[in-house]
C-alpha positions in Angstrom: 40.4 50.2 -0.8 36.8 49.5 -2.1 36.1 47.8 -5.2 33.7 49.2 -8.0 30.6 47.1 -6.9 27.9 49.1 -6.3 24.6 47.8 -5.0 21.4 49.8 -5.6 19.2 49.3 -3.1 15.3 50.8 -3.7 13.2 51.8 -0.2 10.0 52.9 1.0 6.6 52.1 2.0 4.8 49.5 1.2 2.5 49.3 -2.0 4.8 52.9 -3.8 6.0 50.8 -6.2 9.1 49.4 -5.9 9.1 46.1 -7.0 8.3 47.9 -10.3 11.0 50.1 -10.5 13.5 46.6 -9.3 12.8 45.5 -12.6 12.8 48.6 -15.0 16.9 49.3 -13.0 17.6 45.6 -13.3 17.0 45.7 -16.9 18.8 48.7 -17.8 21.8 47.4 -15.9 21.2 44.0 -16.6 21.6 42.5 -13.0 19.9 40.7 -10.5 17.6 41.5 -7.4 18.1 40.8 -4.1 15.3 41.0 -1.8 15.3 42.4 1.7 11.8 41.7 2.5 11.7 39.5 5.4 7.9 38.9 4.6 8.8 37.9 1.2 11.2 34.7 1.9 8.8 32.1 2.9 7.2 29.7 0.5 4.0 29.0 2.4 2.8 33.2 2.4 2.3 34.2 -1.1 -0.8 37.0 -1.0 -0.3 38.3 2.1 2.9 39.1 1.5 2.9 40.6 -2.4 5.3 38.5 -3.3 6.3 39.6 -7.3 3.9 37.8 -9.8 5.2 35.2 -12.0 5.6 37.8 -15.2 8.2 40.1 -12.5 10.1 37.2 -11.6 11.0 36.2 -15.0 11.8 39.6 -16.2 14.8 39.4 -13.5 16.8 37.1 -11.7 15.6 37.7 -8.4 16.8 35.9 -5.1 15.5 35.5 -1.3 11.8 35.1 -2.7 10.0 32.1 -1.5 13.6 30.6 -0.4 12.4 29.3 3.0 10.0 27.9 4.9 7.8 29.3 7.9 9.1 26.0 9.5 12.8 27.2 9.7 14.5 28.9 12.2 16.0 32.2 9.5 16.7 35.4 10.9 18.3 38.9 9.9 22.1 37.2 10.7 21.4 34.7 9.0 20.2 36.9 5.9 22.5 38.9 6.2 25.8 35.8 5.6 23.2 34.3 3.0 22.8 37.7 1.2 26.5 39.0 1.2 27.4 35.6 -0.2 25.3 35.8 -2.8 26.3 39.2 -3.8 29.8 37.7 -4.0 29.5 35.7 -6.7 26.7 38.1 -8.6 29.1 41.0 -8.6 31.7 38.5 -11.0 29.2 38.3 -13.4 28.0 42.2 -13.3 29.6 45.0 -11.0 26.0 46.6 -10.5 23.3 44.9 -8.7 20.2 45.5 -7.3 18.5 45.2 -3.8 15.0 46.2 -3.1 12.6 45.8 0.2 10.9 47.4 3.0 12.7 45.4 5.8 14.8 48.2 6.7 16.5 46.1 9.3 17.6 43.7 6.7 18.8 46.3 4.6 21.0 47.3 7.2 22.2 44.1 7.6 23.1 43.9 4.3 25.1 47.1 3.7 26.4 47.8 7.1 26.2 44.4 9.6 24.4 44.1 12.4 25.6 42.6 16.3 26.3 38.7 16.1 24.0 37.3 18.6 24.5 33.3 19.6 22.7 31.0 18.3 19.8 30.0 21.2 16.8 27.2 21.4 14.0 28.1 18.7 11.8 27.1 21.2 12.3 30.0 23.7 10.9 32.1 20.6 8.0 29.6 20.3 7.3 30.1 24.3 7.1 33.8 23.8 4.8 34.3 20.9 2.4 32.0 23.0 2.9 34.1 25.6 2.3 37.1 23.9 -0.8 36.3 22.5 -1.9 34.5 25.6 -1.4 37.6 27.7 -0.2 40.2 25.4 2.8 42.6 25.4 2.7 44.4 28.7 3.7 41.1 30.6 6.8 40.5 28.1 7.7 44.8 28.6 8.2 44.2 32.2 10.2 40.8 31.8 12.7 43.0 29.3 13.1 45.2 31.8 14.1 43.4 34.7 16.9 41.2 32.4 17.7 44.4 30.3 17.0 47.7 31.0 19.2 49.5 28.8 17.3 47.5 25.6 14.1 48.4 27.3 15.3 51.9 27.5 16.3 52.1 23.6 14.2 49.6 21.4 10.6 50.6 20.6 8.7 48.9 23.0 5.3 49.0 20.6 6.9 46.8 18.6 6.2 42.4 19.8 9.3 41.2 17.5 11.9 43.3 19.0 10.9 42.4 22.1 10.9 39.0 22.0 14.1 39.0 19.8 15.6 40.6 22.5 13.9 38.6 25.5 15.0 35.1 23.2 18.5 36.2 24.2 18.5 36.8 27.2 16.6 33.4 28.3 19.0 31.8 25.8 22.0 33.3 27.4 21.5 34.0 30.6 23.1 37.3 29.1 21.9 40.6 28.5 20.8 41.4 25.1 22.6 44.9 25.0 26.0 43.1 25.9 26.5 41.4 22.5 25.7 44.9 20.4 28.5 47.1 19.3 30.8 45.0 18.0 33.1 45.4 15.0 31.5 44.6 12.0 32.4 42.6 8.4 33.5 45.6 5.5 31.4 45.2 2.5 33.1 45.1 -0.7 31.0 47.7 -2.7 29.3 51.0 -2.7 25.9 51.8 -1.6 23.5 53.9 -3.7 20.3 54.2 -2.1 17.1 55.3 -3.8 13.6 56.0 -2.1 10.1 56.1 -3.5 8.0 58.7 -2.0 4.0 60.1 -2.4 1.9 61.8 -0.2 0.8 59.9 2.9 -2.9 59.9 1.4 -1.8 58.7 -1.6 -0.1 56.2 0.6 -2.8 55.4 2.1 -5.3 54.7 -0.5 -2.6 52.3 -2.1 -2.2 50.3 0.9 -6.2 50.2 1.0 -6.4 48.8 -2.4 -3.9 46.4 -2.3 -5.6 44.9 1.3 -8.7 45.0 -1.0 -7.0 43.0 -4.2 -5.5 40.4 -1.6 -9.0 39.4 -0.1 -9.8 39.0 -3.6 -7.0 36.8 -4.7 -7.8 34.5 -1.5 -5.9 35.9 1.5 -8.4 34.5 4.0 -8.2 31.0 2.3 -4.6 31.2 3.1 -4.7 32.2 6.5 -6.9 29.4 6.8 -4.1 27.0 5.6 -1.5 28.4 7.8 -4.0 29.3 10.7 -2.5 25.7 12.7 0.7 27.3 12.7 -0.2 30.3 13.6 2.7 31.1 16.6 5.6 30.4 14.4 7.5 33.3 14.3 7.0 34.1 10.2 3.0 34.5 11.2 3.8 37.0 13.8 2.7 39.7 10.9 0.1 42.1 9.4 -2.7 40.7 6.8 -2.0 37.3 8.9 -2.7 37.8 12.9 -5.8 40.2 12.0 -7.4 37.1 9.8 -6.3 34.5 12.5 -8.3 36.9 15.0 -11.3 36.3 12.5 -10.9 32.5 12.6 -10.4 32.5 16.3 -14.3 34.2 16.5 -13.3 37.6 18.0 -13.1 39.4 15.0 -15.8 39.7 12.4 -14.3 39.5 8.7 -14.6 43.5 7.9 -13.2 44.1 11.2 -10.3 42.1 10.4 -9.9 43.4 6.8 -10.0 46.8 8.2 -7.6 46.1 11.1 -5.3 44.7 8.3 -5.4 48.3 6.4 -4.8 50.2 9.6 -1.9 48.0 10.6 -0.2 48.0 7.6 -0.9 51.9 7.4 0.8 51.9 10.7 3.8 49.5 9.1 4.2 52.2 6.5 4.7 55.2 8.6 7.1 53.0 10.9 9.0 52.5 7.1 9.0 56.4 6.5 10.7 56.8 9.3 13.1 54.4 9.3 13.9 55.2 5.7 13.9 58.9 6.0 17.2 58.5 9.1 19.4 57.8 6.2 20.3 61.3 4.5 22.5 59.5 1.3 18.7 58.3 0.3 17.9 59.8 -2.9 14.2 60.3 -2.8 12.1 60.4 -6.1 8.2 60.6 -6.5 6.6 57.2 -6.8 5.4 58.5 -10.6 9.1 59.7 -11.7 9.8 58.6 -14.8 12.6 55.6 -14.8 15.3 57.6 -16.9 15.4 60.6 -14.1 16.4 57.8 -11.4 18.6 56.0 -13.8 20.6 59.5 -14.9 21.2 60.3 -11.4 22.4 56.3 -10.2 24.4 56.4 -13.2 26.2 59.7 -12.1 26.5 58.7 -9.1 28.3 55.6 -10.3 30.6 57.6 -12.5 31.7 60.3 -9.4 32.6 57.6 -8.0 34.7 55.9 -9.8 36.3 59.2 -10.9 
């Protein structure tokens, strides 16, 4: 039987507003956050990745911010053992905690499991990055084909990191990347309530456009330049980054690349929506809902079911 944990977890796009509403939940319930935002766990990317300001963190306990480095090898598995271990000694102290993010594959992770792949040589990843920037993603399409058809037939094939994800595999193993999916996975040991932040997609937009804005401000391109040596380790392969190493590489101009960074991470968001929106338990409130409406309805959620 299930235990009374229950883990509130907050989605949607990017810039809606949900780190805010982390804190105001984690308050009221006094608990912790966990953070599902794969962008959001290395130490090296703080303004590209809108990592919570220092007044946020200390208003909660939060974990998996800033935790690693672009220099280790950390992937949804592994996030996914970290995270549920965490939760296990967080839900001794309180039975209610509180995940937030826009990584919906980590979130998945986290409340359901995901496939246990082997462990394989980092530097097949390495390999392929280089490869994909060298030549771009058509050449790594075709090699997923011919090892894996029936992940080339099922993952989006728009997307660079599943690809290589799945080609890292199948170098690694000399095995098909479909044939380790499907197993039986690990039961959690609490309830899910999942709650989703929601505005018009112009209103969207313009938010995503302003934050892009604020980061240049705040130095996002002198970061880039710090990272830009390490630019094909796999925690780089992501928007606000890539456009600005574009920029220092000479092909892009600096507005180009700022407005390549807005479009992407306008692209990002719709990708989010419509991950988000598969799940039908999502509660879905207006970005401007007042706190005390979600609160009401988590908390009668809570009491059904413990009824």
């Amino acid at each position: 039987m299930k235990s009374t944990n229950f883990l509130i977890s907050i989605v949607g796009p990017t810039g809606i507003g949900k780190t805010a509403l982390s804190i105001q939940l984690a308050e009221h319930f006094n608990s912790s956050i966990i953070s599902f935002d794969s962008r959001q766990f290395y130490k090296e990317m703080s303004i590209g990745t809108a990592v919570p300001n220092e007044f946020e963190l200390k208003a909660a306990q939060h974990y998996f911010i800033q935790n690693r480095s672009i220099f280790e090898d950390y992937n949804v598995g592994a996030f996914e053992n970290d995270a549920l271990l965490k939760l296990e000694t967080l839900f001794k102290e309180n039975p209610i905690q509180i995940a937030v993010g826009g990584s919906g594959l980590y979130l998945e992770a986290l409340l359901k499991g995901l496939d246990n792949f082997p462990k394989v040589n980092s530097n097949i990843r390495t390999k392929l990055n280089i490869e994909l920037e060298t030549n771009g993603i058509k050449k790594l399409q075709n090699q997923l084909k011919k090892l894996d058809i029936l992940t080339y037939n099922s993952i989006n094939l728009e997307n660079p990191q599943r690809i290589v994800r799945a080609l890292e595999i199948c170098i690694g193993t000399g095995k098909p990347f479909s044939s380790f999916k499907n197993k039986p996975k690990k039961p959690r040991n609490f309830h899910s309530i999942k709650i989703g932040l929601e505005a018009d997609r112009e209103i969207v937009y313009n938010r995503i456009n302003m934050r892009v804005d604020t980061m240049m401000k705040n130095g996002l391109l002198d970061e880039a330049k710090e990272l830009y040596q390490y630019r094909n380790l796999n925690a780089l392969q992501t928007v606000g980054y890539k456009e600005l190493f574009s920029h220092l590489d000479g092909n892009f101009t600096r507005e180009f690349a700022i407005s390549e960074i807005k479009k992407n991470t306008r692209r990002f968001a719709k990708r989010q929506g419509t991950w988000f929106k598969k799940d039908t338990n999502t509660s879905w409130f207006d970005y401007q809902a007042d706190t005390n409406t979600i609160i009401d309805q988590i908390s009668d959620k809570i009491n059904r079911i413990k009824e």
